[in-house]
C-alpha positions in Angstrom: 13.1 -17.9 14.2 11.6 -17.4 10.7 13.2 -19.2 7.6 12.1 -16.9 4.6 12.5 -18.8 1.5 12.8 -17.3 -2.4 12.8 -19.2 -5.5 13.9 -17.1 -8.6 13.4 -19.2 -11.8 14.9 -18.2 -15.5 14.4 -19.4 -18.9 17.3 -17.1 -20.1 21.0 -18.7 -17.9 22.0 -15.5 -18.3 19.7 -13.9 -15.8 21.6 -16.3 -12.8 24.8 -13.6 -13.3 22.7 -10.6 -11.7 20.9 -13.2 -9.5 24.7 -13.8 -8.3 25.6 -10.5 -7.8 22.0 -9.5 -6.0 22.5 -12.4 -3.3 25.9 -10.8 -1.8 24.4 -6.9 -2.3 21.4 -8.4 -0.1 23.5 -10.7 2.2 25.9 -7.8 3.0 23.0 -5.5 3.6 21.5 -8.5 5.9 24.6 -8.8 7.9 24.1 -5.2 9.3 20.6 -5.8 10.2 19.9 -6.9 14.1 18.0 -10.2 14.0 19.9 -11.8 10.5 21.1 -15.3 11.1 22.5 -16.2 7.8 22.0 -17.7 4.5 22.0 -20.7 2.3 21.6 -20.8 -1.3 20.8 -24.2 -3.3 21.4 -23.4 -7.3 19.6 -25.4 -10.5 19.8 -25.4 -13.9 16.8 -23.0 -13.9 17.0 -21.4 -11.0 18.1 -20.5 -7.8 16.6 -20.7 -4.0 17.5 -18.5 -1.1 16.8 -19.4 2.3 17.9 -17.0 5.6 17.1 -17.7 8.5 15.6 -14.2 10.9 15.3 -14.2 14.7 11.8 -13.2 14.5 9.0 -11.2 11.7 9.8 -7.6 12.7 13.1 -8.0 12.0 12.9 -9.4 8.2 10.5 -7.5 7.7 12.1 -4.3 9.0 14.7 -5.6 6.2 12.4 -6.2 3.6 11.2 -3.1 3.7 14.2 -0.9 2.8 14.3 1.1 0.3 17.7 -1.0 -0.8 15.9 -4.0 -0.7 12.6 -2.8 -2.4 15.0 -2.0 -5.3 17.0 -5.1 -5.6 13.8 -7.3 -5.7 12.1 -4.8 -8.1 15.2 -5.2 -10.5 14.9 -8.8 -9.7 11.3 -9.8 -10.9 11.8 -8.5 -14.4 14.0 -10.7 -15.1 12.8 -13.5 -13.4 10.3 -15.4 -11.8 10.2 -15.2 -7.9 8.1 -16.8 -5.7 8.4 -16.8 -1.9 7.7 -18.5 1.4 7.7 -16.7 5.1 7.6 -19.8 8.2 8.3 -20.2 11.8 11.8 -22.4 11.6 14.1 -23.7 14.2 17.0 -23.9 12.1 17.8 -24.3 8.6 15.2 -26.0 6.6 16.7 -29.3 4.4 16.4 -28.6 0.5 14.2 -31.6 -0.2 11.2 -30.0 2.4 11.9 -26.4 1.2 11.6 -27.7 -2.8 8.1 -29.5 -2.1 7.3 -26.1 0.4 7.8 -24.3 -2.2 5.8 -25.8 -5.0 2.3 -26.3 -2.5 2.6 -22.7 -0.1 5.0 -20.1 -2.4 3.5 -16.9 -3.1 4.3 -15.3 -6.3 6.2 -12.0 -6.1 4.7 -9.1 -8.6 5.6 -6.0 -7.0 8.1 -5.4 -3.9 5.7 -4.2 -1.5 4.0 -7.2 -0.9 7.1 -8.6 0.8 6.4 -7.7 3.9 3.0 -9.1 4.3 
């Protein structure tokens, strides 16, 4: 299993409205993809993390690289600041490890293509 973790952070609230409507465009476009095994989301004040859990790289990436996806995160990282984190996970990863995960290994996100790497 992979766990592949994003943290979009905003200064402006506003920006956790589109965040809102991205996470069930992208968890409905997961749900028809072989290998998805679902999704967790832990909201802040300042931002929000996503966490879904994939049955193994191909898949997610396979995902990541839609075209449907590509757009959704390109739409997203104008507005906010994403940073992710791809790892081998048995299950669901508790929000305490994926918070201090996230501030040591994240990678920032700049352009949509570098998902899949």
């Amino acid at each position: 299993m992979v766990a592949f973790i994003s943290k979009n952070s905003w200064s402006n609230p506003i920006s956790s409205i589109s965040l809102y409507l991205q996470k069930q465009k992208l968890h409905q476009l997961a749900k028809s993809q072989k290998g998805y095994r679902g999704l967790r989301a832990k909201w802040t004040l300042t931002g929000v993390y996503f966490m879904t859990l994939w049955k193994d790289e191909e898949y997610l990436n396979t995902f990541l690289s839609s075209a449907e996806v590509q757009e959704v995160f390109n739409e997203r990282i104008h507005k906010v600041e994403v940073t992710t984190l791809k790892m081998s996970a048995i299950n669901f990863i508790p929000w305490r490890e994926v918070v201090q995960l996230m501030s040591k290994n994240s990678i920032r996100v700049n352009n949509p293509e570098t998902l899949t790497r």
